[in-house]
C-alpha positions as CSV (number, residue, x, y, z in Angstrom):
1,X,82.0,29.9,-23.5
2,X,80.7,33.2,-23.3
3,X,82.5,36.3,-21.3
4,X,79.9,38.5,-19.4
5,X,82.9,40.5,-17.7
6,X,84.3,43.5,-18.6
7,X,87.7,43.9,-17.0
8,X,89.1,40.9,-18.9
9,X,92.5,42.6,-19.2
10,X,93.1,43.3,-15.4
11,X,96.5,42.1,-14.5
12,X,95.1,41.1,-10.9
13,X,93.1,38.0,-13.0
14,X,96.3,36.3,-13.6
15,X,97.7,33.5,-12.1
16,X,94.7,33.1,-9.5
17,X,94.2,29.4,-8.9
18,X,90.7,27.6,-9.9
19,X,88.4,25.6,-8.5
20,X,86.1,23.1,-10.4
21,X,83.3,21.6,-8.7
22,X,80.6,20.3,-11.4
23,X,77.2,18.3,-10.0
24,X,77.9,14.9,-11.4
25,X,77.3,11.0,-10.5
26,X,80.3,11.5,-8.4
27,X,78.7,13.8,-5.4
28,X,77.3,11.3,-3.2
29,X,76.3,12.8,0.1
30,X,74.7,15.8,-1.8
31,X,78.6,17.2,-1.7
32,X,78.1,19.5,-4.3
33,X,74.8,21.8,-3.1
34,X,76.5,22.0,0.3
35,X,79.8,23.5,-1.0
36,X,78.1,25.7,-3.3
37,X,75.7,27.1,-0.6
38,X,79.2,27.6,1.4
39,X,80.6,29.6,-1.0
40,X,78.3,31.4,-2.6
41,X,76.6,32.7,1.1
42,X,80.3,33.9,2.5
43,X,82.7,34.7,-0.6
44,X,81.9,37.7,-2.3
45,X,81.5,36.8,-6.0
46,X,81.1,38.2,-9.6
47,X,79.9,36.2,-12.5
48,X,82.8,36.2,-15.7
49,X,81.5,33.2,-17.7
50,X,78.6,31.0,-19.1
51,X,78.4,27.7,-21.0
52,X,75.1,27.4,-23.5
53,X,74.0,24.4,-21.0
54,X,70.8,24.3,-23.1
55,X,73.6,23.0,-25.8
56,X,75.5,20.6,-23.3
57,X,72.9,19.0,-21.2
58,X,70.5,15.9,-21.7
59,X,67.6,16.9,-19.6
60,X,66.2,13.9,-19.8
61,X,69.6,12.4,-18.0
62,X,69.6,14.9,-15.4
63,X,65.9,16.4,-15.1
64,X,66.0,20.2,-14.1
65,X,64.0,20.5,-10.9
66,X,60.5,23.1,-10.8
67,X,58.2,23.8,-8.4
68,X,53.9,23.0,-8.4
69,X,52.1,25.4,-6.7
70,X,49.0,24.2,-6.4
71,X,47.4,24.7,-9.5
72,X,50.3,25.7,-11.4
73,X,54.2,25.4,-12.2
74,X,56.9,27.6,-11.6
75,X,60.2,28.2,-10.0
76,X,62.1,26.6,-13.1
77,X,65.5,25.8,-12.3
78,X,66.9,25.8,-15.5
79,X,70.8,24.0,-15.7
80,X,73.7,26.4,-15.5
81,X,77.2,26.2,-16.4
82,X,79.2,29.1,-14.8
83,X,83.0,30.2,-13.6
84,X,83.1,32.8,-11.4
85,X,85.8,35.1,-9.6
86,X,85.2,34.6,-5.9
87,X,86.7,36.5,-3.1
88,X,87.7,34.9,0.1
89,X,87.5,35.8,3.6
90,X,91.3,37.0,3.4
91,X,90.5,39.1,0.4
92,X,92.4,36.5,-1.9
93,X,90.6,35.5,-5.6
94,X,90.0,32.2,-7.0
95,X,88.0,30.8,-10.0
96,X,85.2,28.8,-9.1
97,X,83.6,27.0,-12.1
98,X,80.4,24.8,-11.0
99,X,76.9,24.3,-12.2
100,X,75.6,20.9,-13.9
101,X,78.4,18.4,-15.5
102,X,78.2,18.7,-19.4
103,X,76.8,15.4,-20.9
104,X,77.9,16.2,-24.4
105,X,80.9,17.3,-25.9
106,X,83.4,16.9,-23.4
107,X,86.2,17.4,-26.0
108,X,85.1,21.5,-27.1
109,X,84.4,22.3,-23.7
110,X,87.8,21.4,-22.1
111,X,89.3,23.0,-25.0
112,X,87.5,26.1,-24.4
113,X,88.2,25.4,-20.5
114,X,91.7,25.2,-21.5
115,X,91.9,28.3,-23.2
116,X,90.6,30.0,-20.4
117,X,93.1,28.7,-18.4
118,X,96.0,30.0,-20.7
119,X,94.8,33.2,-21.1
120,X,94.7,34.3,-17.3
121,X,97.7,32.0,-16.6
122,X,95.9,29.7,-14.4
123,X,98.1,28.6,-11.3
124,X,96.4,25.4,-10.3
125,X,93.3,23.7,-10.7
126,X,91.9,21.8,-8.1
127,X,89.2,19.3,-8.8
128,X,86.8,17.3,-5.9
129,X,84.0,14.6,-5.9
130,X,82.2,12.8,-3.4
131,X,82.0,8.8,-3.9
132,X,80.0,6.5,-2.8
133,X,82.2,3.9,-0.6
134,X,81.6,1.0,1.9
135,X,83.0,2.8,4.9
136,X,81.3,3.7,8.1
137,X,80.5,7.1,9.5
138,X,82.0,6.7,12.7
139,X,85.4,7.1,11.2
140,X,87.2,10.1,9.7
141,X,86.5,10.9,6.3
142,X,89.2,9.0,3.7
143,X,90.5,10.7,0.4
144,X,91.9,9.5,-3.1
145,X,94.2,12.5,-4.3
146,X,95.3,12.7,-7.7
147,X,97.0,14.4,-10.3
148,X,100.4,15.9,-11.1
149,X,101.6,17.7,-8.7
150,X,103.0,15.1,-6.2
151,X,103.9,17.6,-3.9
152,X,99.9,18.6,-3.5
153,X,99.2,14.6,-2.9
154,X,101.6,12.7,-1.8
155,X,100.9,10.6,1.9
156,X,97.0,11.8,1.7
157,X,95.6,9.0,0.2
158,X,93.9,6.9,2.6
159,X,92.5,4.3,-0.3
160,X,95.0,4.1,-3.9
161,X,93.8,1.7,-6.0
162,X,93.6,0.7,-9.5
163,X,90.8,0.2,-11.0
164,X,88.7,1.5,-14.3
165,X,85.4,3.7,-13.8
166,X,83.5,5.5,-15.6
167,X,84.9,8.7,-16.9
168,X,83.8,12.6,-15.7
169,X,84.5,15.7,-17.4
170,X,87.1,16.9,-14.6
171,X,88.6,13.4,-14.7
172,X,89.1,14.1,-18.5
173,X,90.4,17.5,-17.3
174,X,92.7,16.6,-15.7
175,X,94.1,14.2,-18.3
176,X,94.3,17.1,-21.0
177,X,95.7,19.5,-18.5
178,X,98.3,17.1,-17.7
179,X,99.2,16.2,-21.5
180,X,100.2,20.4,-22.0
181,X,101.9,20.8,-18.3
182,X,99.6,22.1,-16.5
183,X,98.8,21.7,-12.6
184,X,96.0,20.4,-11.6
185,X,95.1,18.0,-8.7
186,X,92.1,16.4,-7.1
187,X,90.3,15.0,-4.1
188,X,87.9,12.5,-4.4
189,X,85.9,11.9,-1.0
190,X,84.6,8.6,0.5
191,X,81.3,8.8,1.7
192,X,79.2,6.0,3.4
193,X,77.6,4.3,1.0
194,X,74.4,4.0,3.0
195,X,74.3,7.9,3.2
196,X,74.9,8.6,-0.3
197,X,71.6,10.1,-1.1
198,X,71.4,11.9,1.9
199,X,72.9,15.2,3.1
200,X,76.5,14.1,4.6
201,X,77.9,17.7,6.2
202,X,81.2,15.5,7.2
203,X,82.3,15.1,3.4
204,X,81.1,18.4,2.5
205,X,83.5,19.5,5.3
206,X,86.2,17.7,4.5
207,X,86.4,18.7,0.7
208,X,86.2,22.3,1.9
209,X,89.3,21.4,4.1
210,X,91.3,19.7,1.3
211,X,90.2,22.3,-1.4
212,X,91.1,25.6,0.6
213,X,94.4,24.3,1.8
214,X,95.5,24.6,-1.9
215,X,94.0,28.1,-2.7
């Protein structure tokens, strides 16, 4: 992790709460462009840290995306790992780190995560993802909430199963942060499985809902 700010020691950086929105397998209904678009066009917001994504990402997993013009390429939208301090509507700050999900070593980059997280004291992380689930449209949008702070989850669950998936980075997070007593929850949305690949607004609604009610 590299710090491009310069007001690290500002007392008003502690104890702001974080978001953590990384583009993953788990953002069916194209979840994650549409909550980054969100916040990025109405929160004020200042870049504080980078990840070497050239160092964390297998493009051949997750292609970066360019444009042809013609007779030539451009437009290369290289991967990016970034937190930022964002500024809401009510003038409040929160952490926002997004960009692409890390396919290799998990392990460093929650321990630098974590670090980060100790040195600015951070209140609560709050985690989402978007999955892919057989349930119609024509029905409100269900949630699996998780992590350890039962106060943040309890009776919101429409769906509590058990079951073993495959693993994400912020499900991994959320392990470590647990193991050293630190808050962090998460939402994970259920979107219509025959619209995962499309633009869903409803999900992308809903995890704005769930996430600002904890910020």
């Amino acid at each position: 992790m590299t710090m491009v700010a310069n007001d690290l020691d500002d007392s008003r950086l502690q104890g702001l709460g974080m978001y953590v929105l990384l583009k993953s397998m788990s953002d069916a209904g194209q979840t994650h462009s549409q909550v980054t678009n969100e916040l990025f066009g109405r929160l004020d917001s200042k870049l504080f840290a980078t990840f070497d994504a050239d160092e964390l990402v297998v493009y051949t997993s997750q292609r970066p995306r360019l444009t042809f013009l013609g007779d030539h390429f451009a437009g290369y939208q290289a991967p990016r790992i970034e937190i930022y301090l964002m500024t809401d509507e009510m003038d409040r700050n929160f952490w926002f780190l997004t960009g692409v999900e890390p396919d290799l070593k998990w392990e460093r980059v929650i321990a630098e995560l974590l670090g980060f997280i100790e040195a600015f004291n951070v209140s609560l992380v709050v985690g989402s993802a978007s999955l892919p689930m057989p349930v119609p449209h024509t029905r409100p949008v269900g949630v699996t909430a998780h992590g350890n702070r039962k106060d943040l989850i309890e009776n919101i669950s429409t769906w509590s199963p058990t079951v073993e998936s495959p693993a994400g980075i912020t499900s991994l997070l959320e392990i470590r942060m647990a193991e050293i007593g630190r808050d962090i929850v998460g939402y994970s949305l259920h979107t219509p499985h025959y619209l995962a690949e499309s633009e869903y607004p409803a999900v992308a609604v809903a995890t704005l809902e769930y996430v600002g009610a904890k910020h």
